[in-house]
VOGU-3710 file (C-alpha; in Angstrom, 3 decimals, decimal comma):
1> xxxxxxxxxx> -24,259/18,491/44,364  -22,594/21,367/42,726  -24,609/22,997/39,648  -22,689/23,869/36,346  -23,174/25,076/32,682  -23,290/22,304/29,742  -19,422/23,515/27,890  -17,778/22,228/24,375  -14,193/22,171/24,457  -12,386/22,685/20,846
11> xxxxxxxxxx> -8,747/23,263/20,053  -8,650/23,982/16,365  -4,999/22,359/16,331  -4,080/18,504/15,204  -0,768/19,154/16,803  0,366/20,583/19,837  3,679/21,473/20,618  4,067/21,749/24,210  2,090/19,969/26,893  -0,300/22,908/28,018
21> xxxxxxxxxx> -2,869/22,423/25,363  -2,355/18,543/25,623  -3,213/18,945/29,513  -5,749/21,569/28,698  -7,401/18,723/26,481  -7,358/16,475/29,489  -8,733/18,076/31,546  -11,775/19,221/29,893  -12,284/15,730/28,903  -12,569/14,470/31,902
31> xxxxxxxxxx> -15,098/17,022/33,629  -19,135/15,381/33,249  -20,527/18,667/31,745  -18,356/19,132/29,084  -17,995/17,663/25,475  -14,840/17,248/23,679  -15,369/18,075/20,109  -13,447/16,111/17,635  -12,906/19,437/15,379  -11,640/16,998/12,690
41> xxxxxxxxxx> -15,490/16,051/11,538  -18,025/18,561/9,849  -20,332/19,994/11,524  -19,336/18,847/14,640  -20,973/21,885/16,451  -24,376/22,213/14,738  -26,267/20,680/17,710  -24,642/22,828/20,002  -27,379/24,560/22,590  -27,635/28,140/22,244
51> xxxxxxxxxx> -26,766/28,502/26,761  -23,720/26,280/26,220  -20,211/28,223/26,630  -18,300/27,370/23,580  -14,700/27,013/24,575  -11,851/27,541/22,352  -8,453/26,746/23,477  -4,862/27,978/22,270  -2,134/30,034/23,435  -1,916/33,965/23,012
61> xxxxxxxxxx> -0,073/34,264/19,854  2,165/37,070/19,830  2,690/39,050/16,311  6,057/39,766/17,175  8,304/41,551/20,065  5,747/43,657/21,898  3,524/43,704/19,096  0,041/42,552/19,892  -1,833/39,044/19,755  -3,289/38,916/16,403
71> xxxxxxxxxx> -4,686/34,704/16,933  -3,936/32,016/18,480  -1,504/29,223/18,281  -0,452/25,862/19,296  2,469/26,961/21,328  4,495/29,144/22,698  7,657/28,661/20,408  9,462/26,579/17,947  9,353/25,861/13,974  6,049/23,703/13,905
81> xxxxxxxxxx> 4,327/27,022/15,711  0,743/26,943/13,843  -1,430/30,584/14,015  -4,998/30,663/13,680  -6,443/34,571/13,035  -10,043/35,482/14,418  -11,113/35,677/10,881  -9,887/31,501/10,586  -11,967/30,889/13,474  -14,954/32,816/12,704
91> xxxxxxxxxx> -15,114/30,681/9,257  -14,446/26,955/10,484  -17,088/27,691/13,485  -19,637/28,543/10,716  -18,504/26,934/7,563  -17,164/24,257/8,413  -18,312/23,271/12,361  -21,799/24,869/11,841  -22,274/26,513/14,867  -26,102/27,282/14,701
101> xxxxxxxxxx> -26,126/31,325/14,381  -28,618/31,885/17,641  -25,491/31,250/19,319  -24,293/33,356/22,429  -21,109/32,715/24,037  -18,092/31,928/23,320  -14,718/31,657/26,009  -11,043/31,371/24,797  -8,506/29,628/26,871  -5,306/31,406/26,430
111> xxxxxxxxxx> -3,107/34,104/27,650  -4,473/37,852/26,778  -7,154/37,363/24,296  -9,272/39,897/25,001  -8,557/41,508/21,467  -8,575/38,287/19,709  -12,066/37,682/21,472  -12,967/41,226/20,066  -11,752/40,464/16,164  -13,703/36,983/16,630
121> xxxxxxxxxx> -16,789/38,532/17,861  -17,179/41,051/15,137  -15,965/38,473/12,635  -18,873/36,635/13,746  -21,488/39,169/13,615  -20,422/39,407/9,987  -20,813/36,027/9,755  -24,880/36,459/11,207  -24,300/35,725/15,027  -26,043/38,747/15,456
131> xxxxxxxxxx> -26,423/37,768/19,785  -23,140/36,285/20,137  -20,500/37,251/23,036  -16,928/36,073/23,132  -14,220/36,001/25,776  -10,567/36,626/26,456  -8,551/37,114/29,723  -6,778/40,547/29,894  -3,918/38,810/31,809  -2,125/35,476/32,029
141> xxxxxxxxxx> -3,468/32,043/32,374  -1,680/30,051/34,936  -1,792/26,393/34,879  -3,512/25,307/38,419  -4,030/21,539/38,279  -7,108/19,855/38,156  -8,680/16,690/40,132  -7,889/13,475/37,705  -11,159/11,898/38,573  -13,199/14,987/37,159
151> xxxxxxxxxx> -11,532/17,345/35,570  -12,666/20,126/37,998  -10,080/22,861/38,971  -8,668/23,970/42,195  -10,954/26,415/44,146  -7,962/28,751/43,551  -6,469/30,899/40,752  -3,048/31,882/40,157  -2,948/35,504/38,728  0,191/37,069/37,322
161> xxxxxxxxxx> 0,056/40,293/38,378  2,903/41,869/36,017  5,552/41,648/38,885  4,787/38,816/40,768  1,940/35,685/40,673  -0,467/35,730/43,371  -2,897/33,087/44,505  -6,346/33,925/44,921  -9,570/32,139/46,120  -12,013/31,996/43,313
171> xxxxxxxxxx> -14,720/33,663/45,301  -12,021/36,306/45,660  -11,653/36,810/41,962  -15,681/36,997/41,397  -15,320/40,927/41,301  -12,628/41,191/39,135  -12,311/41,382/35,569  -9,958/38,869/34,489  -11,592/38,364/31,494  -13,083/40,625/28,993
181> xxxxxxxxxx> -16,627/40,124/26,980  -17,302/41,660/23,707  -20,329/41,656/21,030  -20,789/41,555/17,468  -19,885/45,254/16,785  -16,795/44,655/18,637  -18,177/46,653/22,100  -17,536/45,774/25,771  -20,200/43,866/27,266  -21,641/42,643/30,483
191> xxxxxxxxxx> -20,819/38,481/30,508  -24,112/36,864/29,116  -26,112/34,745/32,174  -27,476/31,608/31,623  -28,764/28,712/34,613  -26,682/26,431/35,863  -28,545/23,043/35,091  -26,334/19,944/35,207  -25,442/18,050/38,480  -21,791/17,182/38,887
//
């Protein structure tokens, strides 16, 4: 049997708008070594074990025409379009969710948020998560279907590559930096290791 990392799924939003985040949610319900977290009840993350990945779903949320992602949000368009900023994030984790402050890492879902994973990971470290490491893909993230018995993705990845999409084996993408990792002061860092140690 395959060996995998304990994960917490959150989106932050009541309300989605189009049906990526509601398939997102789905998904990560159904895989065996992740927990949903019901983001509507305090403290919801204080139990949280300091190896789990933390994952934070939304869409890249773009400031404006070709300005840069400033948050995230609960879709890609349309008048009901909610933003969260790093800074939002950074205070309902600790505030409000409780996430204990030996924490480590954090992942976000969406479409280039490798700066919003930067803002939230100093944000943090103001905050006291003095070890933690957050997240955020440096290029699109293409919907790839998942098995509806477990959750579990394909063994491939579709990458947009600027001009076209190209499908690549997992294994393939093991060398490449799709995603970007950043600490407390805001510097690039090596993705944090922990053991895989549940059975799925």
């Amino acid at each position: 049997m395959p060996q995998v990392r304990q994960q917490y799924y959150i989106n932050p939003f009541l309300q989605d708008i189009d049906n990526v985040l509601a398939t997102s949610r789905t998904k990560y319900r159904l895989k065996a070594n992740c927990t949903a977290v019901n983001t509507t009840m305090w403290h919801c993350l204080n139990n949280v074990e300091k190896e789990a990945t933390v994952l934070i779903d939304g869409h890249g949320a773009q400031a404006g025409f070709n300005e840069p992602v400033n948050g995230i949000s609960n879709g890609l368009s349309g008048e009901q379009r909610i933003y969260c900023s790093p800074a939002q994030i950074a205070t309902w984790l600790h505030q409000y969710w409780t996430l204990p402050t030996s924490h480590v890492k954090i992942r976000l879902l969406g479409c280039e948020l490798n700066h919003v994973a930067q803002q939230l990971a100093i944000e943090l470290g103001h905050l006291g998560y003095a070890n933690i490491v957050v997240g955020g893909y440096i290029d699109s993230v293409i919907y790839d279907g998942f098995d509806a018995q477990t959750g579990r993705g394909s063994a491939y990845s579709l990458v947009d590559l600027g001009t076209h999409n190209q499908l690549f084996s997992k294994s393939d993408l093991d060398g490449e930096e799709r995603l970007e990792w950043f600490n407390a002061q805001g510097q690039k860092v090596t993705k944090p290791f922990f053991e895989k140690c549940i059975s799925v």
